[in-house]
VMD Tcl script that draws the C-alpha trace (Angstrom):
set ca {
  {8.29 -31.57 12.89}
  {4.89 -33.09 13.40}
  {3.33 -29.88 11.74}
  {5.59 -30.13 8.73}
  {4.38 -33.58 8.76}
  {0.78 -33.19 8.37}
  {1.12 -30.70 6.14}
  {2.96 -32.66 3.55}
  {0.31 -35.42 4.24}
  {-2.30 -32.36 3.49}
  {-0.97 -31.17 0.48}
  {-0.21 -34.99 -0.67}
  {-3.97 -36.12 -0.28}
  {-5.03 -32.74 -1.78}
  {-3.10 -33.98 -5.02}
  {-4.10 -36.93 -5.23}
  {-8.05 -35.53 -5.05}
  {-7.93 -33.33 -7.66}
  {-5.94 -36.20 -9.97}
  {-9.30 -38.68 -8.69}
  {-11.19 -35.30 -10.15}
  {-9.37 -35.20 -13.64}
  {-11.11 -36.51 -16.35}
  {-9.29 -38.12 -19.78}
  {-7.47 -35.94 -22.69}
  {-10.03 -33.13 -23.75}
  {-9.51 -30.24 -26.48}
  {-11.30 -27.82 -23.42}
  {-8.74 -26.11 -21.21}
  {-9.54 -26.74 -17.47}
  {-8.52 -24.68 -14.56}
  {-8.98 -25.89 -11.16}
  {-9.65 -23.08 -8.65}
  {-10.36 -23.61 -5.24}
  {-11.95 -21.56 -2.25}
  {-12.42 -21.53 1.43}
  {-16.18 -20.24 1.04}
  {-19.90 -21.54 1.00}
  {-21.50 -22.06 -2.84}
  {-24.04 -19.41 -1.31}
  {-21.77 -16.76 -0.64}
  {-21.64 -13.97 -3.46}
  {-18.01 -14.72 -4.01}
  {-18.59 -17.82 -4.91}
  {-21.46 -16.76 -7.27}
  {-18.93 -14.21 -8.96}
  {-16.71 -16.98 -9.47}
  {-19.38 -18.99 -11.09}
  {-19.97 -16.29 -13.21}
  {-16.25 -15.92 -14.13}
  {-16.15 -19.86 -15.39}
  {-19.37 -19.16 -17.26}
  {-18.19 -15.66 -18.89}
  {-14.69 -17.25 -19.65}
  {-16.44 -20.12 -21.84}
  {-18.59 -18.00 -23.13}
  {-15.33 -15.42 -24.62}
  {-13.42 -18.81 -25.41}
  {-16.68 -20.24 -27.19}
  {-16.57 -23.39 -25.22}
  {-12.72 -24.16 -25.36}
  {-12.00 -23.12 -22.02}
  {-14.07 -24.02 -18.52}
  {-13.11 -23.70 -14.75}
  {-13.62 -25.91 -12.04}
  {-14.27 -24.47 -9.08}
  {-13.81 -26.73 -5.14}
  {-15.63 -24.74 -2.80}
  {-15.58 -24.88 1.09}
  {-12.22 -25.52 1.89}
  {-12.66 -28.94 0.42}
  {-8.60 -28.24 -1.02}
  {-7.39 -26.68 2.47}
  {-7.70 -22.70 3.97}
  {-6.45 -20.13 2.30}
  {-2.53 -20.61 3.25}
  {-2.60 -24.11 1.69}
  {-4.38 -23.04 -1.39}
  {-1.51 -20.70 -1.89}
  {1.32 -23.47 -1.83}
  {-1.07 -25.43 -4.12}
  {-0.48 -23.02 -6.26}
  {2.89 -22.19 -6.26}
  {3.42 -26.16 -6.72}
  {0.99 -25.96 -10.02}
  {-1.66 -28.26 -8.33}
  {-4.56 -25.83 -8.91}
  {-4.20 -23.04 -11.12}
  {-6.26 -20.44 -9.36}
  {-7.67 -19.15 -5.78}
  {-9.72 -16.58 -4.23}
  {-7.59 -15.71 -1.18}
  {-8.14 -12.38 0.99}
  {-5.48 -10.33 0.82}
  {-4.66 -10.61 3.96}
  {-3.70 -14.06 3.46}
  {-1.14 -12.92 0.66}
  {0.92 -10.91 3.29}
  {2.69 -13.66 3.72}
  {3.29 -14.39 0.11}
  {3.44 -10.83 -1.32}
  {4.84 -8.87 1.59}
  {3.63 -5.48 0.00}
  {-0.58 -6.75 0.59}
  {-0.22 -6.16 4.16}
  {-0.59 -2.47 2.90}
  {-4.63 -3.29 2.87}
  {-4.87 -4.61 6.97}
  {-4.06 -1.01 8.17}
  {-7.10 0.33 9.40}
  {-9.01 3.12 8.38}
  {-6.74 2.86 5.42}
  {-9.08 4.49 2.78}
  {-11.84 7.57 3.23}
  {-14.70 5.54 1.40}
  {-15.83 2.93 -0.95}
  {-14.75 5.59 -4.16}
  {-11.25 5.69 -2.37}
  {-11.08 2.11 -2.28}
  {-11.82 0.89 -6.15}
  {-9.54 4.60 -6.95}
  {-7.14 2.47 -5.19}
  {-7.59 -1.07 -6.42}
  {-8.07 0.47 -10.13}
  {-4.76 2.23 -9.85}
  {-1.27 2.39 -10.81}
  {-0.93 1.40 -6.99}
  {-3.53 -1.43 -7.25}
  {-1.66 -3.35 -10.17}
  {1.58 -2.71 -8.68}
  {0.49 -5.17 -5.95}
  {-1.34 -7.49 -7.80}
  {1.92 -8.17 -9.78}
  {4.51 -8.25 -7.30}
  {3.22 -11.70 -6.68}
  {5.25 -12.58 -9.71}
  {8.81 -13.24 -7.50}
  {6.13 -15.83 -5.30}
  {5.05 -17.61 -8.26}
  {1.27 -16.51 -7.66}
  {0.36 -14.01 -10.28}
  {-2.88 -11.48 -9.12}
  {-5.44 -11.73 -11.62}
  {-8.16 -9.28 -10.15}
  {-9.42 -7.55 -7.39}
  {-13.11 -8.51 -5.73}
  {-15.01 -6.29 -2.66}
  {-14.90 -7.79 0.49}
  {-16.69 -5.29 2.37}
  {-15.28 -3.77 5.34}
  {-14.99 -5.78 8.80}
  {-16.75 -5.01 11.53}
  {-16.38 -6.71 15.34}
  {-19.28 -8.86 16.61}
  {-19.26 -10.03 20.22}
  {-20.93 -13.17 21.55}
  {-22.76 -11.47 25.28}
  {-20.92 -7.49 25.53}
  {-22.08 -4.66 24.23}
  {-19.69 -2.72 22.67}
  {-19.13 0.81 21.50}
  {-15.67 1.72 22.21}
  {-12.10 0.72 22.14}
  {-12.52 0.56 25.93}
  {-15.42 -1.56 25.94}
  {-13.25 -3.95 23.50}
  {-10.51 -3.39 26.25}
  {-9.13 -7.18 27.24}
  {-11.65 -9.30 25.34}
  {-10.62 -12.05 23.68}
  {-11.25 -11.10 19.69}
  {-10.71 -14.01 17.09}
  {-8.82 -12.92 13.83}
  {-7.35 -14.31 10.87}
  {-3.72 -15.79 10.96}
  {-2.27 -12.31 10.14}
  {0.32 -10.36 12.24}
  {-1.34 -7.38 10.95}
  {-4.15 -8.50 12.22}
  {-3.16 -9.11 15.37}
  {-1.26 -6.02 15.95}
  {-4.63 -3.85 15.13}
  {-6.32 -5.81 17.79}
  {-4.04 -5.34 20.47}
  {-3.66 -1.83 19.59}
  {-6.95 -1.51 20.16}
  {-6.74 -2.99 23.44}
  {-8.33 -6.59 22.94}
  {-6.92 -9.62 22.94}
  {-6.21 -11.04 19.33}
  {-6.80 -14.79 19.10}
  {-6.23 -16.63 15.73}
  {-8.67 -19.46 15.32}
  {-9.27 -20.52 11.81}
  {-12.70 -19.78 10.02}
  {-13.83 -23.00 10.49}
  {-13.43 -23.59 13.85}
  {-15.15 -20.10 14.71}
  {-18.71 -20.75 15.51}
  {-17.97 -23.56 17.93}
  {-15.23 -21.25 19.79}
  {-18.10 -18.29 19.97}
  {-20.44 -20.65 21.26}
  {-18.26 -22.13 24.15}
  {-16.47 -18.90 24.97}
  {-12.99 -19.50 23.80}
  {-13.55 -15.91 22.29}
  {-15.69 -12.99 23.34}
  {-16.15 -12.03 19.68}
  {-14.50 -11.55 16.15}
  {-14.54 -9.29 13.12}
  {-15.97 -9.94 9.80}
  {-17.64 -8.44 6.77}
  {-21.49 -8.51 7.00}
  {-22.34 -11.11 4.48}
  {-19.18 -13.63 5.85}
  {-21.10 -12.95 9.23}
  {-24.65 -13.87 8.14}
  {-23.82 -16.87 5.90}
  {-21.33 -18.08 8.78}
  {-24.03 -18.15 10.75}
  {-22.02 -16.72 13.55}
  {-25.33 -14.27 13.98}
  {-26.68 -17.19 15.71}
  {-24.14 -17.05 18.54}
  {-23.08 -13.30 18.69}
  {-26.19 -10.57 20.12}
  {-23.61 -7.50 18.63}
  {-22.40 -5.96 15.57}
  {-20.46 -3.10 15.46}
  {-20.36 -1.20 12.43}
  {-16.79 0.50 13.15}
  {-15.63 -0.75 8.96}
  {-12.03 -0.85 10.39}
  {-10.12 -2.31 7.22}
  {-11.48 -2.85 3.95}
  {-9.42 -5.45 2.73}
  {-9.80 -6.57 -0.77}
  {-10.04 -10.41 -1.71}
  {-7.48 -11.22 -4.41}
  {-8.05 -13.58 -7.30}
  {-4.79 -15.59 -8.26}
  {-3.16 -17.98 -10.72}
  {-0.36 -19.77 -10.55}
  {2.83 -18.10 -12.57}
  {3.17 -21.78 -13.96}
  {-0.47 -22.04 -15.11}
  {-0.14 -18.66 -16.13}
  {2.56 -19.05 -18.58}
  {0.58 -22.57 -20.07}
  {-2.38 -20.26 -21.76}
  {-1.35 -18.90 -24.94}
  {-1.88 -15.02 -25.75}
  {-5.29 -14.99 -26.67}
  {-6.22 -17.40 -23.66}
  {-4.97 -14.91 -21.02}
  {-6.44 -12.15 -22.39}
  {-10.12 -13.89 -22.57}
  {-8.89 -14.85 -19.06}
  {-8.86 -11.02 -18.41}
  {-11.70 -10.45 -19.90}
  {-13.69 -12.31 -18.17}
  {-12.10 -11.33 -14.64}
  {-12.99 -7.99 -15.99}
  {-16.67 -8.40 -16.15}
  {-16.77 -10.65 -12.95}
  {-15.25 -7.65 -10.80}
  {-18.33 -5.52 -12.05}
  {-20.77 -8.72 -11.30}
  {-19.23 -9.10 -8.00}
  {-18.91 -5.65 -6.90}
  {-22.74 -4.70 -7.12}
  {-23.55 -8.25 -5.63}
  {-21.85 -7.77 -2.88}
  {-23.38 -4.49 -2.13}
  {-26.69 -6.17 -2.34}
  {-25.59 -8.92 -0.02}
  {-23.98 -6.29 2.48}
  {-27.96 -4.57 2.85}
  {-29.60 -7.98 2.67}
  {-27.25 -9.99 5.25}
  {-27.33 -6.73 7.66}
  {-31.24 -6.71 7.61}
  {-31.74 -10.41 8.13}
  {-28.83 -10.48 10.93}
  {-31.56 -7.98 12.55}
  {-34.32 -9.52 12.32}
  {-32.34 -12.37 14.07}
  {-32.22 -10.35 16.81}
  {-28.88 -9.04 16.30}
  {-28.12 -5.09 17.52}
  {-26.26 -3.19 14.95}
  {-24.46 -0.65 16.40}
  {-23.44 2.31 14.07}
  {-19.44 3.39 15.43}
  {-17.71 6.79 16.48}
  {-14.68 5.92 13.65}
  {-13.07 8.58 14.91}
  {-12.25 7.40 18.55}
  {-11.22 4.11 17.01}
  {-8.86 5.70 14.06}
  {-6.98 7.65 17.39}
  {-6.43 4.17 18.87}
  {-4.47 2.87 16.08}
  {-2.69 5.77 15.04}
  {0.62 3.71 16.54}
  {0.31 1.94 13.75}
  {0.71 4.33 11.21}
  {3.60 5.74 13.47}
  {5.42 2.84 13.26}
  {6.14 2.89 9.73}
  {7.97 5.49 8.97}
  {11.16 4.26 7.29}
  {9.54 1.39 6.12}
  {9.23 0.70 2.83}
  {5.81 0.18 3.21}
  {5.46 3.55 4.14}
  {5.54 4.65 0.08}
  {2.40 2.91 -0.64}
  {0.88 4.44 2.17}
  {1.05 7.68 1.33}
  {0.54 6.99 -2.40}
  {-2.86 5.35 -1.29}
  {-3.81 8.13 1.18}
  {-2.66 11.11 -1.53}
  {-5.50 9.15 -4.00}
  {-7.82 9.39 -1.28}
  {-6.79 13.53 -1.36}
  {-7.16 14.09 -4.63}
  {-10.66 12.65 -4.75}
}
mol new
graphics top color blue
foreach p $ca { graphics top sphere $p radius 0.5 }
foreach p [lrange $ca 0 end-1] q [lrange $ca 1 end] { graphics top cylinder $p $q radius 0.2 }
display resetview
């Protein structure tokens, strides 16, 4: 009861920020779209870039407003801002939507797709808009994919090559069951903590390590805390740019598709800027002192093979091997 509590008081003072925010009557369509990350993080950039492109299409008529740093709430509570028509947009990972869109837990398998080409084959296909608009029945409507990299485990004081070495640490991960199911199958300990409270629980010890992309693990700063990186790229799970159904539905024809448009052309932005940030945030994590340790993916992809197992007969399954016969036919 107590957590139901606070999180209507959450959500409350959330609205009642953003009405503080909203300015009088105006002949300029504003959409409110909030995030979890830092204004120097190349999503947030991207996003930038979207609000500038989309006034640019609309010739001024249309402008987004963009709340970094969690300043609405993490990524869960960003979603039910949505679905409520508070904000009309997000950048979420799509491992967040799992619990939203059951069919996005597709992307947390690991070693889910053969390369980067496999990836945006994937995210560009019939396959990829499939999941961005089953959304629809959640009232959260999937705009766009953007590159978040593949994640990687970084541990605070052990060296790590293995899934033994891994073997009964304590490994922080997003709230995802997915998530958490990897881990253990692995043989670590999975330990949600929330992205916020991360560095702190590195420093003290309340985890022996997590597992990030590179530039989420540079700009977090989490470098400063963690002497190991392992490149292992177990999941390469897309981030997901959403509006709300109800928001959605408010822009007229030609406003969605400059909407589009200008998604569109921030998914090409994004996706080379994040490959520059992936080089640049590896090589200053280095020089920090960091070891980057380059993986044997195939003893970890034996480890997790349960996984896979496990799914036959679900309807997940489908996708699976719709996504993995892409990656054949490449």
């Amino acid at each position: 009861m107590k957590k139901i509590k606070s999180r209507l008081i959450y959500l409350l003072s959330s609205i009642l920020f953003l009405m503080a925010c909203s300015g009088g009557t105006s002949d300029v369509t504003t959409i409110k779209l909030g995030h979890t990350l830092d204004t120097q993080h190349p999503v947030h950039v991207s996003l930038e870039y979207f609000g500038e492109e989309l006034a640019r299409l609309s010739k001024g008529t249309m402008d987004v407003t963009i709340f970094s740093s969690g300043q609405l709430g993490n990524e869960r509570e960003l979603l039910e801002l949505i679905q409520i028509g508070t904000i009309g947009m997000t950048k979420v990972s799509a491992s967040s939507m799992e619990a939203f869109v059951p069919q996005m837990q597709v992307f947390t398998l690991p070693y889910l797709f053969n390369d980067s080409d496999h990836f945006w084959k994937t995210l560009n296909s019939d396959v990829g808009q499939r999941l961005l608009d089953y959304g629809r029945d959640y009232r959260v409507k999937g705009l766009g994919y953007f590159d978040a990299g593949s994640r990687s485990f970084y541990t605070t004081s052990k060296r790590v090559e293995s899934p033994e070495d891994i073997a009964g640490m304590k490994i922080r991960v997003m709230n995802s069951q997915s998530a958490v199911d990897m881990v253990n199958t692995i043989g670590g300990s999975a330990t949600p903590i929330s992205f916020g409270e991360l560095y702190t629980a590195l420093q003290q010890g309340i985890v022996d390590g997590a597992e990030n992309n590179p530039p989420s693990f540079y700009f977090s700063k989490h470098f400063e805390v963690s002497q190991y990186y392992l490149l292992d790229e177990h999941t390469s799970i897309p981030d997901v740019i959403v509006i709300g159904t109800h928001r959605w539905n408010s822009l007229n024809a030609q406003q969605q598709a400059w909407l589009k448009q200008a998604m569109d052309a921030a998914t090409e932005f994004q996706k080379a800027l994040w490959a520059e940030s992936t080089q640049a945030s590896l090589a200053a994590v280095k020089a920090a002192g960091v070891e980057v340790i380059t993986a044997d993916k195939s003893l970890f992809q034996a480890k997790v093979q349960p996984l896979y197992d496990r799914l036959e007969g679900q309807p997940i399954h489908a996708l699976v091997k719709e996504i993995k016969a892409l990656g054949e036919s490449e």
